[in-house]
C-alpha positions as CSV (number, residue, x, y, z in Angstrom):
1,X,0.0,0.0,0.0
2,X,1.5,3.3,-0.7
3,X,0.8,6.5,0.2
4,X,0.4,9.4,-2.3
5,X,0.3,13.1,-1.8
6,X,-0.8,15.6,-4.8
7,X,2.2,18.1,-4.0
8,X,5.2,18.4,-1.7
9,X,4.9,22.5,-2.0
10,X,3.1,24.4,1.1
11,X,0.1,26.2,0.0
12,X,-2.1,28.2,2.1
13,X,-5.6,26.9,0.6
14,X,-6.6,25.8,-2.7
15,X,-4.0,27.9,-5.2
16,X,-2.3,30.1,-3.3
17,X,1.8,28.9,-2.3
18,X,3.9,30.6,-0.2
19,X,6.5,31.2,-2.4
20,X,3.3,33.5,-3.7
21,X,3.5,35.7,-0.6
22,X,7.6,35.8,0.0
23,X,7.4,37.8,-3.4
24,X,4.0,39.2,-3.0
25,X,3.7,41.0,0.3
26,X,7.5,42.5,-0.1
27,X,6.5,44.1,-3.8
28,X,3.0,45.0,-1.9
29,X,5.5,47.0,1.1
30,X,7.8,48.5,-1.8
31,X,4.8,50.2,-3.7
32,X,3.0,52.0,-0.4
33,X,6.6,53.1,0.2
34,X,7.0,54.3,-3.3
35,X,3.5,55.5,-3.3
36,X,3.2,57.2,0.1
37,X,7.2,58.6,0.5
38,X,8.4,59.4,-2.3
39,X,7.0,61.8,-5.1
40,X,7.0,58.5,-7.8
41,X,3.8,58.0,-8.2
42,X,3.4,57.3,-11.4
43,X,6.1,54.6,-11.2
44,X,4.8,53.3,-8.5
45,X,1.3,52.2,-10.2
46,X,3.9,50.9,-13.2
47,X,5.2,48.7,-10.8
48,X,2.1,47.8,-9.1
49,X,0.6,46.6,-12.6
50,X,3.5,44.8,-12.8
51,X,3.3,43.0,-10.3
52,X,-0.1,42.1,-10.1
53,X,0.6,40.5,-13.8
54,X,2.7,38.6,-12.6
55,X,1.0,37.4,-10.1
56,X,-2.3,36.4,-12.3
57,X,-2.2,32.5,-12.7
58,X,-2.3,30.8,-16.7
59,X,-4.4,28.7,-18.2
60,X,-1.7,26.0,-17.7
61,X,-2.5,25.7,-14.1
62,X,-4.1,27.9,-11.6
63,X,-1.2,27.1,-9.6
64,X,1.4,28.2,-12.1
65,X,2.1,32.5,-12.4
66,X,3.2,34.6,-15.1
67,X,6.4,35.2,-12.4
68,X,7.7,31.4,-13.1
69,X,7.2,31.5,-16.6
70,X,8.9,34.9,-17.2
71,X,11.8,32.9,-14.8
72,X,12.1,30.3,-17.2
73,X,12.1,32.2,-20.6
74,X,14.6,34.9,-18.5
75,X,16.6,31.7,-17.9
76,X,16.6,30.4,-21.9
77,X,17.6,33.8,-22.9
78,X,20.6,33.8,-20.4
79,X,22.5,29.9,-20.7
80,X,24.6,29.2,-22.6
81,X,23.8,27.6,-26.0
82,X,26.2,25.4,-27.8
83,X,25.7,25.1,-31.4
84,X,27.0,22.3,-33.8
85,X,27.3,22.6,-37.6
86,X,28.1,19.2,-39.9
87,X,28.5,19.4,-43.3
88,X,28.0,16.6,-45.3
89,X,30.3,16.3,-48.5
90,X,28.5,14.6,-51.4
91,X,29.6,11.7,-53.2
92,X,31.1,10.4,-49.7
């Protein structure tokens, strides 16, 4: 008999994972600092809509946000790609 699980992350409810909050309630702090003590306002909503896009889930999974797929296509652009080229000689 074994015993399964459905995921090994921490989630607080149905979709919501910490990981969620350690970036979300920081970026939440740095806009009503930005907002309220500084005079970038305008930046400030800029990086509130930010945010909050990255934060919406995909239609891949509602546990899956925009933050973890900009991650991985951050990451493609980034390593290191190693190209190889054969030529084939006709007649050979």
């Amino acid at each position: 008999m074994y015993i399964t699980i459905k995921s090994i992350k921490k989630t607080l409810g149905k979709y919501i994972e910490y990981m969620d909050l350690y970036i979300g309630i920081p970026a939440l702090f740095l806009f009503l600092i930005l907002f309220s003590f500084t005079n970038f306002k305008l930046i400030s909503f800029i990086y509130l809509t930010v945010v909050i896009f990255l934060m919406l889930p995909i239609n891949l999974s509602k546990k899956n946000r925009m933050y973890k797929v900009m991650f991985l296509v951050f990451y493609f652009l980034i390593k290191v790609k190693e190209y190889s080229y054969y030529k084939n000689k006709k007649g050979e």
